[in-house]
C-alpha positions in Angstrom: -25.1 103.9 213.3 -23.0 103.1 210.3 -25.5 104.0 207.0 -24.5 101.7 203.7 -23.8 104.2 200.7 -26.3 101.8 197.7 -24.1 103.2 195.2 -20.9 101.5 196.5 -22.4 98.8 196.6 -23.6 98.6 192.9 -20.5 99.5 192.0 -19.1 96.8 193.7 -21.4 94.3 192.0 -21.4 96.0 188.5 -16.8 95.7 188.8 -17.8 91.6 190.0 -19.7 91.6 186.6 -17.4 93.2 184.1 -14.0 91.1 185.6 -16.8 87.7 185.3 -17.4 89.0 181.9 -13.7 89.7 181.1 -12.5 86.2 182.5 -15.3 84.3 180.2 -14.3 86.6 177.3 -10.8 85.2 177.2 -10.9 81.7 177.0 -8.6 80.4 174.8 -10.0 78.9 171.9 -9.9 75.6 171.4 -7.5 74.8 169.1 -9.4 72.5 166.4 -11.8 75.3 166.3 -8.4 77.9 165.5 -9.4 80.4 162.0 -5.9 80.2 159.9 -5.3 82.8 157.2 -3.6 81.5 153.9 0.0 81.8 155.4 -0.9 79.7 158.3 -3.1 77.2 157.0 -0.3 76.9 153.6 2.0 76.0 156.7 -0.7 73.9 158.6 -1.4 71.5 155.3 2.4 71.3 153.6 2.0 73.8 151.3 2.6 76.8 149.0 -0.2 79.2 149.0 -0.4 79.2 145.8 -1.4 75.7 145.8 -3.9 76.1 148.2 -5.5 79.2 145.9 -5.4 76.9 142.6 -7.1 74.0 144.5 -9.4 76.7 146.5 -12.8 75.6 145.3 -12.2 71.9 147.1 -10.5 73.2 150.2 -13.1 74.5 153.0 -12.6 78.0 153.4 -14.3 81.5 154.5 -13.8 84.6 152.5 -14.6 88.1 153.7 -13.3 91.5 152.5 -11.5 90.1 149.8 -9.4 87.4 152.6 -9.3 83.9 152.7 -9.7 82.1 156.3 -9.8 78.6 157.0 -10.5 76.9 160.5 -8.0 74.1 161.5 -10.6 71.2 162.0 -12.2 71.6 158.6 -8.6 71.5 157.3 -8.5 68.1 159.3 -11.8 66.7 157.6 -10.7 67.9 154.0 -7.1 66.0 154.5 -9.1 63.1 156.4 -11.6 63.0 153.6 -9.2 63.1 150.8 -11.4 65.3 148.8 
């Protein structure tokens, strides 16, 4: 009579959780919904960063610690808009 060790087995199940977890964790973003910093969203729209700080208060953007992030599809609906 073979006995089942319980702790092997919730090991087992707790490794099937974190690699389910892992897997879910790294799905690629989609890229509409990609966060640009100035350098790549100056790039994205055409051009110089310094433009795009001039113009700042009519270009969507997020600003934390002092940085400036954009997302790529709000970029999209700025240019779209033509605000």
């Amino acid at each position: 009579m073979m006995s089942v060790n319980p702790f092997e087995i919730l090991e087992q199940k707790i490794d099937n959780l974190a690699l389910l977890i892992m897997t879910k964790s790294a799905a690629p973003v989609e890229e509409e919904d990609k966060m640009l910093n100035l350098e790549e969203a100056a790039a994205y729209l055409g051009m110089v960063q310094q433009t795009i700080r001039r113009n700042i208060r009519k270009i969507p953007h997020r600003k934390r610690h002092g940085r400036l992030f954009f997302f790529k599809s709000e970029l999209v609906q700025y240019v779209k808009n033509g605000k």
